[in-house]
N, C-alpha and C positions, 0 to 999 in steps of 0.2 A: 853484618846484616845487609840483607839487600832491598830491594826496593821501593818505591818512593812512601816514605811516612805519611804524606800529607794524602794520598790516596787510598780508598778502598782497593783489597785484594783482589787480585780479578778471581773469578769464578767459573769453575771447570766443572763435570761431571766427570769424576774420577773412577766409580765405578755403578754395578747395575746387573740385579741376579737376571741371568738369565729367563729365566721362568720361575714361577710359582708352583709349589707342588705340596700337595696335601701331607701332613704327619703321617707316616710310615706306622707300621705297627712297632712297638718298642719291644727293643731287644731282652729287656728284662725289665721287670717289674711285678708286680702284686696281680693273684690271679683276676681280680676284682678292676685293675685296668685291663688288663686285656679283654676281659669281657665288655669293661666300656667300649672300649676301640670297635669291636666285632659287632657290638651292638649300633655304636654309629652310622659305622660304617651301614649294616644292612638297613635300618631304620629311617637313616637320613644322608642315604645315598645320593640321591636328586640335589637334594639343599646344599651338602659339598660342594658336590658336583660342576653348582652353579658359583658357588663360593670362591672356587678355584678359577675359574671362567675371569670373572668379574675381577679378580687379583691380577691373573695376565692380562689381561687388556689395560688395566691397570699400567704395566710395567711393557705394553706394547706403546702406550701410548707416549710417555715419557723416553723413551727409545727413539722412536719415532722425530718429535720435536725436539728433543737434545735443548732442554733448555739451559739458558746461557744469565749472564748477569746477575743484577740485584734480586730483579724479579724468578728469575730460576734457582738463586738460593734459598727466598724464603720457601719456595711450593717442594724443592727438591728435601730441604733440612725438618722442615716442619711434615710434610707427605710420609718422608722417610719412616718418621715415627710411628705415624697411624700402621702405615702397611707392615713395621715388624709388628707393632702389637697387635690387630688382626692376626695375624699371622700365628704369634705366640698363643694369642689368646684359643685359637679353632685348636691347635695342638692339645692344650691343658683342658678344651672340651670333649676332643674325643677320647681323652684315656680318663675321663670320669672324674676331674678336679675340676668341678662347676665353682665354687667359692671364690678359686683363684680367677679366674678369667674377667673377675668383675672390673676390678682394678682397673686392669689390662684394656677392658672397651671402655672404660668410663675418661679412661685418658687418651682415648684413638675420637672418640667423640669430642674431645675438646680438642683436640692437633685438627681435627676435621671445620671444626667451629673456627676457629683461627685460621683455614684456608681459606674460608668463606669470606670471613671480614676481610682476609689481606685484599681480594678480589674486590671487595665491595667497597674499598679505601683506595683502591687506583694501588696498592703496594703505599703511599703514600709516607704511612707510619714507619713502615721495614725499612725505605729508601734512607729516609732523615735517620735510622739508628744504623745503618750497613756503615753509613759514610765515616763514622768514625768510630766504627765496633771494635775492630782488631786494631791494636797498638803494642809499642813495647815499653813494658813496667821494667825499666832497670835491667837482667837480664832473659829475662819472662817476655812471653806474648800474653799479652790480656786480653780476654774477649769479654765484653761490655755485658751485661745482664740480660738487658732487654726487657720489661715486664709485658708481658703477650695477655688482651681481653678477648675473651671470646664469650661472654655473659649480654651482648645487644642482639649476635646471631642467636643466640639459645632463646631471648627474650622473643625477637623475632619469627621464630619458628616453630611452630606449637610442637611439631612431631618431635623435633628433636630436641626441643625443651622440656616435655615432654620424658622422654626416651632419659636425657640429663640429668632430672629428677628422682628417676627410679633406680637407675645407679647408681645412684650419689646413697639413696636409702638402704641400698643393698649392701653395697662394699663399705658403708662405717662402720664400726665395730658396735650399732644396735644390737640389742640383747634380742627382740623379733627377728632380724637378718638372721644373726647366727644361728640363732634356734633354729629357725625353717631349714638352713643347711643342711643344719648336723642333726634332726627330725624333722625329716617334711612328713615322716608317716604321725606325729603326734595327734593325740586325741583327749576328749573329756577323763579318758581310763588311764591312758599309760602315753609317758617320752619315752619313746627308744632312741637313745643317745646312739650316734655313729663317730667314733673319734679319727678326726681325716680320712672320712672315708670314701673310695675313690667307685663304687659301685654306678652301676648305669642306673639311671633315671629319664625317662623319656620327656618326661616335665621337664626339668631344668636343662636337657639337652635341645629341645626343642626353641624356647624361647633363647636361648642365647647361640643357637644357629639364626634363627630370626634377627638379633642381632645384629650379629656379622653380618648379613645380606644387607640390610639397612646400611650399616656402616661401609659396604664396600660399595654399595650403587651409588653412596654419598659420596664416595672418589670418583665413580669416572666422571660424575657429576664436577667435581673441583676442577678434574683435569679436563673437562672441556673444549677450555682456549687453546690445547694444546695441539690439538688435533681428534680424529674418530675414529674407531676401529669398524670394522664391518658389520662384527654383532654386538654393539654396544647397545642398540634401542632391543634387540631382542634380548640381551644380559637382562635390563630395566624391568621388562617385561616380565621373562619369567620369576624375578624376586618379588616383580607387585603378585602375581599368580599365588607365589608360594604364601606370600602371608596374608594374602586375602583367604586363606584355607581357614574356617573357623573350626576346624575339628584338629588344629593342632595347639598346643599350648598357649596360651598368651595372657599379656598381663593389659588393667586398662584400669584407669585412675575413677574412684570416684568419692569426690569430697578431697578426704585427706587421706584415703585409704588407695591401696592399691589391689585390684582381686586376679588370683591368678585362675584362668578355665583350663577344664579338659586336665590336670593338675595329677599324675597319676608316675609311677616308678616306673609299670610294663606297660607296653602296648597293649595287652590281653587284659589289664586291670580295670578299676569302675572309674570314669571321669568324675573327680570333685570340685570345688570351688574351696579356694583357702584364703583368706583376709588378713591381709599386712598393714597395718596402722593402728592409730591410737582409735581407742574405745570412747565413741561419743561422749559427751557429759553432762548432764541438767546443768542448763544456767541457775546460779545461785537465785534463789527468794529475797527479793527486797522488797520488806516491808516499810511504808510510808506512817513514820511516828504518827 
């Protein structure tokens, strides 16, 4: 074994994708992705677009400042996260597995949350657990747990507590989530049940391109301190643009409910309004003997 036990590891930036680049059309699979894909793509070509935008600067910026130390490994280990799942998750949207993706942002919004607070603790917390994370168990390297909060930023932050909320309702395994999946077209008459099915739906592709925009402006946002790119206020910009559009899908809280607008499979189809939560309830009658 080599060097000194009583010291933290130094820390390197070992490697770094060149670029960001949008999921390719797949080589194979169900005619019903590829129609996702073709349908994304032509639908929500601009929102990519900007998606992709917002990922390389991302990964210009961190380039750029080569960050080093305690404080470059949490932003680098924890950042790392968000931008594969961003990543993964825009993949699994455009070839029409909306269900999946939930997961996948529900956990890049909380690596995003946990950037925030590292920032807003001075690193403080990461410093006091780096210093003696890595050790050796006998013939093992052990790396220390670390319990990571990210529940005072979320508390703190209405949009993306917000935001927190509704994915946390989406990806349980609710019997309303799944339904709306696997029939979002349901009605008073009839469920048409879809078993994993990976069809285009402009609704659900819509709000969770929304999403991602949100989640990726939320990085250059982290990476800040690190340095600027040249259109990072114009990236900013066109994501506030895109979801300030009220004629594209969206979801917005009220009560305990959450309503999804504009709610519809095709583009060519009628916009409806569809209601996720629980069913109001008359307070019990209490009568005074």
């Amino acid at each position: 074994m080599t060097g000194d036990p009583t010291k933290p590891p130094r820390v390197v930036l070992a490697s770094l994708p060149e670029k960001y680049v949008l999921p390719g059309k797949p080589s194979a699979g169900t005619a019903a992705a590829l129609d996702a894909y073709r349908q994304a793509n032509f639908l929500l070509g601009d929102e990519l677009a900007l998606f992709e935008r917002a990922m390389n600067e991302v990964l210009s910026l961190i380039a750029s400042a080569k960050p080093k130390g305690t404080r470059g490994a949490a932003m680098l280990s924890v950042g790392g996260r968000t931008f594969s799942h961003l990543g993964d998750a825009c993949a699994l949207m455009a070839y029409g597995s909306y269900a999946s993706c939930l997961p996948l942002l529900r956990m890049a919004l909380e690596c995003t949350a946990i950037q925030r607070a590292l920032v807003t603790d001075d690193f403080g917390p990461y410093e006091e657990w780096f210093e003696t994370a890595v050790s050796q168990d006998g013939a093992a390297i052990r790396i220390d747990l670390g319990h990571s909060k990210a529940a005072s930023v979320l508390v703190a932050d209405e949009r993306l507590g917000e935001l927190y909320r509704l994915l946390m309702d989406l990806s349980m395994p609710h019997f309303g989530s799944a339904l709306l999946f696997a029939a979002p077209e349901t009605s008073l008459q009839k469920t048409p049940l879809a078993f994993a099915d990976s069809s285009f739906h402009i609704g659900f592709a819509q709000v969770i391109s929304g999403w991602l925009l949100i989640l990726a402006g939320e990085q250059l946002t982290s990476w800040v301190e690190t340095g600027t790119t040249p259109g990072r206020e114009a990236t900013l910009r066109g994501i506030a643009e895109i979801l300030s559009d009220q004629r594209r899908c969206y979801v917005e809280r009220q009560d305990e409910r959450w309503v999804f607008y504009n709610f519809r499979r095709a583009a060519s189809g009628q916009p409806k309004r569809v209601i996720l939560g629980q069913t109001p309830r008359p307070l019990p009658e209490h009568r005074i003997p």
